[in-house]
N, C-alpha and C positions, 0 to 999 in steps of 0.2 A: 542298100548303098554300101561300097564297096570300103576296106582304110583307106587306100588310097586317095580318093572319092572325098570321104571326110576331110583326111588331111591337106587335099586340095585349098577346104574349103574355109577351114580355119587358119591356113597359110595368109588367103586371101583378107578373111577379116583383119588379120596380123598388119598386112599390107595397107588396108585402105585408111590405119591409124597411123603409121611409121614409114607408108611408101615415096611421100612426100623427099625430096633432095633434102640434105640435111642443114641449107646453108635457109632453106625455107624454115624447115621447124623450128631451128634458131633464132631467125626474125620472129617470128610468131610467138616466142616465148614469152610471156609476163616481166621477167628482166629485161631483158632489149628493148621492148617498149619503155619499160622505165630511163632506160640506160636513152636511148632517142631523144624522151621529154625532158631528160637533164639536158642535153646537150641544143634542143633548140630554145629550152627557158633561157639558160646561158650566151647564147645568141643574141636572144631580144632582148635579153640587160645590155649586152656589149652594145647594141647598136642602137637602143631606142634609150638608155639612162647614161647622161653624164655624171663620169668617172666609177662608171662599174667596172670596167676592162682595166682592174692595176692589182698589181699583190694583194695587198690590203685588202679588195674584196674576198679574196679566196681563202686567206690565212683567217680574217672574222668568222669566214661561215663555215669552217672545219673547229675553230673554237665556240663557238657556237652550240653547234651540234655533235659535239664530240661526246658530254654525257650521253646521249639519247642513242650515238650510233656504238657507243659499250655497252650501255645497258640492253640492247636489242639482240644482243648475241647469246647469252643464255636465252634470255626470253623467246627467241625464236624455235629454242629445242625445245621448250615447255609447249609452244603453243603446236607443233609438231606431233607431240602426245594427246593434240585435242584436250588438254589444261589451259590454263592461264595464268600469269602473273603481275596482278593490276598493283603489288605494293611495292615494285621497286623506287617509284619517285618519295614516296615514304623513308625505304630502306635509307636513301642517299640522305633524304634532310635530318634524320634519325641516328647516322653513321658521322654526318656531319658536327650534328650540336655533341655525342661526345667525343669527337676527335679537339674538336676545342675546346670543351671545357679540359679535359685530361692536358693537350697542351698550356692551357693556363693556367692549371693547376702546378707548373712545373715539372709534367713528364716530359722526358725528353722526345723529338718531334717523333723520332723514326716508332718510337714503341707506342705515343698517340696516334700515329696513322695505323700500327695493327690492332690495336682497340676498338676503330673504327670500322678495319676490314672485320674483325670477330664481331661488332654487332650487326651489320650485315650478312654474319653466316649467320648466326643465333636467328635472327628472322627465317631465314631461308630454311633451318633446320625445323620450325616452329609448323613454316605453310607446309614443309614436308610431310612432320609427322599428322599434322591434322588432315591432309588430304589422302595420304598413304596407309598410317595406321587406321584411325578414328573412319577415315572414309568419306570424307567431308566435299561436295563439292567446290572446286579450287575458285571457281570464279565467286562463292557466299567467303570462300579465308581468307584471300586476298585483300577485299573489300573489306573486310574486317580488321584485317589487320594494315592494309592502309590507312584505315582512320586511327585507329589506334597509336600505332608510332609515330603518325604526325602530330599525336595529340601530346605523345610525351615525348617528342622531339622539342615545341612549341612549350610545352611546360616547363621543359628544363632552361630556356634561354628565356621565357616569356617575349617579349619584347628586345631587350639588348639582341647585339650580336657582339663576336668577339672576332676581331680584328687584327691584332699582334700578331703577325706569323714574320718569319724573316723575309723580308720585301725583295731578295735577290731570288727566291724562288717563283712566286708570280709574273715577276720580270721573263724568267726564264720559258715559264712554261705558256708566255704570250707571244715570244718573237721567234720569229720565223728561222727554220733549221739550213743551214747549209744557202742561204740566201734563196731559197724556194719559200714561193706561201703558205709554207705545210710548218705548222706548230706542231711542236714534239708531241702533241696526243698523239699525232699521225701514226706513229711508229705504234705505239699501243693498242690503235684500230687494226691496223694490219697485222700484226702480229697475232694476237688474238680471232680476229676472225679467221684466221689461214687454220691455227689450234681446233675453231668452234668446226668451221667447215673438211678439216678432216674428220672430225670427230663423228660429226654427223652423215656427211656423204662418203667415209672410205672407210668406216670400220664398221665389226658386227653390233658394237651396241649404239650406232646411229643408225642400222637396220630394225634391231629391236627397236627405237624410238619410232620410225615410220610405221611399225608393225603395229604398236601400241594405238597410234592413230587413226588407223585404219580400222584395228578391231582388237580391244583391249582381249574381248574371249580365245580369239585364235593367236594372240601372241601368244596368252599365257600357255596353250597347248603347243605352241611350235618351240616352248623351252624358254622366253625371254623372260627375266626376273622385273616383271611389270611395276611395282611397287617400290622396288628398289631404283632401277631407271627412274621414276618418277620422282621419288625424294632427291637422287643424285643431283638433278636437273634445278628440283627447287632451292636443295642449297649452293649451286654454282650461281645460282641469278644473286643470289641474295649477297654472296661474293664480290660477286663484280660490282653491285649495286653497288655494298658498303667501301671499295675498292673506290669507284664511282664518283662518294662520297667524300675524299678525302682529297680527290684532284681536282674538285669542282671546290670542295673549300680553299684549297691552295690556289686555286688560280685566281679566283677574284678575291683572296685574302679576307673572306668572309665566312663563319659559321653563324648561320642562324638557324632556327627550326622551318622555317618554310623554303628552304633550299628544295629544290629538286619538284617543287609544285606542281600537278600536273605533268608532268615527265612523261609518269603512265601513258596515257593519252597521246604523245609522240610518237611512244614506243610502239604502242599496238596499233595506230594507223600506219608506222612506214612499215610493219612486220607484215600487217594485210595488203598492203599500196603494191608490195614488191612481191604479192603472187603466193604466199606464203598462204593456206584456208586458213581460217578461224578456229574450221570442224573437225582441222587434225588431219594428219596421213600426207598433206603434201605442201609442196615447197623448198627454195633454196636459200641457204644464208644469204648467198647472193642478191636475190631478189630481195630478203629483208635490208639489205645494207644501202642499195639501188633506189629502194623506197624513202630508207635514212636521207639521203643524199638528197634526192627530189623533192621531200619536205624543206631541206635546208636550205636549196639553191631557190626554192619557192618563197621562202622567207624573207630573206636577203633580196630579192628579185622586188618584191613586196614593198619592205623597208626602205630601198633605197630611192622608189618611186613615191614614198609619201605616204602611203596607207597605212591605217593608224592598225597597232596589236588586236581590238575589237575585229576587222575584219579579216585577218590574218586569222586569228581564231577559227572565224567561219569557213574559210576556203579550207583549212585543218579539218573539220567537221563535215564539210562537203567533202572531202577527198574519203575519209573514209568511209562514209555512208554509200559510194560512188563504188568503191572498190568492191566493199562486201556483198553489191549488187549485181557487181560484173562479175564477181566472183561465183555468184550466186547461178548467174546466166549460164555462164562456160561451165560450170559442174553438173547443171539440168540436161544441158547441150549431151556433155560426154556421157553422162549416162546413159541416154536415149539411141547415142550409137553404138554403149556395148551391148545394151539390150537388142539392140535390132541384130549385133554379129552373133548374138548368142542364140536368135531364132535363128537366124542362118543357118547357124553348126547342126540347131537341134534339126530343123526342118530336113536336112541332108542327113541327116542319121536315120 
């Protein structure tokens, strides 16, 4: 068999994954399906639930869901390296109880909310160095230190919560900007995800991240400082977490230890929902955000039909059981047709 002959024929394989119109493999992507089911759940609240169609709904389900779709943006680069990070809803209620107590203590607000972002990194530093240095796998320190900080999150307030904050700021970070239904988290999602998603889809160390994912062995040989990537990541989450932390206290003018409960559990069903693997190597911020959002307009969609938290729960847990199974399919799927291009190539060789 001739190169030519060859390169025929591996053109061809090239082709029958990428020769698709591109307005095709666009629909077909993991986002757009997301981004469709937002937009016909939104539908069928507008038309089938009175008074879902008014500001007010749209402004509640961006405050709503605003911790979940911050915290999802570091965590989306961890789960990229095929890690995980299940203790950020930890971090937040953890970041939380000492931003208040240190506020009630009489520090002033602006150095108790960096108190609360540093114990957010301090966590983030902790998962780092036990997964990184130590070599620990991320999903047994996470869990660990999930319980753990909720435990002395919870022990430091016991039961109280502390309440006192200045009431002109939860005011503020409730009502709607520029008379659109978008609460000033908004600005802070968007901003940040534009940060997370250059970071990870335009520059070399969001290639090393995908490299990582793909195959920790040939990163480290193609030169990407795998372990470092790694910790970087864990302590950005923990950042944002404890960051997280301190806007979810101020907005409902509440610190208590079980702030951010289950958080986790948000975060990693819309991070998988929106197309992102589990097993590392692919996915788009995008699609983790798309997923964010779909869980939220699902919620809201939910709530305002009457169905009680118990089964909002469930459909949470169906969706992601759902995802990681389709996800599951379509990776079986592509497999089987690089194998089959790669007898192709070989067979013509």
């Amino acid at each position: 068999m001739t190169a030519t002959t060859t390169t025929t024929i591996i053109e061809g394989a090239r082709y029958a994954r990428h020769g698709r119109p591109f307005w095709r493999r666009a629909l077909l992507r993991p986002e757009s399906v997301i981004v469709l089911a937002i937009v016909v759940l939104l539908l069928i609240g507008t038309f089938a639930i009175p008074f879902f169609a008014q500001a007010y709904t749209y402004q509640t389900m961006i405050l709503n869901a605003g911790p979940v779709l911050l915290m999802l943006l570091p965590v989306t680069l961890v789960i990229v390296t095929s890690d995980i990070d299940l203790s950020v809803g930890s971090i937040l209620g953890f970041s939380s109880a000492l931003f208040g107590l240190s506020y009630q203590a009489g520090v002033p607000l602006w150095l108790a909310a960096v108190i609360g972002v540093l114990a957010g990194a301090f966590v983030g530093v902790l998962n780092g160095v036990l997964v990184t240095a130590i070599g620990l796998p991320s999903l047994a320190v996470t869990i660990g230190t999930l319980a753990l900080f909720r435990g002395i999150a919870v022990g430091l307030l016991g039961t109280t919560s502390i309440t006192k904050f200045p009431p002109e700021i939860p005011r503020f970070l409730s009502s709607p900007m520029w008379g659109l239904p978008f609460p000033p988290v908004t600005i802070a999602i968007v901003v940040l995800a534009i940060l997370f998603g250059v970071l990870l889809h335009f520059t070399p160390f969001g290639r090393g991240i995908f490299a990582i994912g793909l195959s920790i062995e040939n990163a480290a040989f193609s030169g990407v400082a795998v372990n470092r990537t790694r910790f970087i990541l864990f302590v950005l989450s923990g950042i944002i977490a404890g960051a997280t932390g301190v806007y979810f206290t101020l907005q409902y003018s509440n610190a208590i230890g079980t702030n951010g409960f289950g958080f986790e559990l948000q975060v990693v069903t819309a991070i998988v929902l929106g197309g992102v693997s589990i097993w590392g190597g692919k996915g788009t911020l995008f699609g983790a955000l798309a997923g964010g959002l779909l869980i939220a307009a699902l919620n809201k969609t939910l709530q305002l039909a009457g169905i009680g938290s118990d089964t909002i729960s469930i459909v949470t847990g169906v969706a992601l059981i759902f995802s990681v199974v389709v996800a599951s399919i379509a990776g079986f799927i592509s497999r089987r047709r690089r194998s089959k291009a790669s007898a192709l190539v070989a067979a013509g060789a």
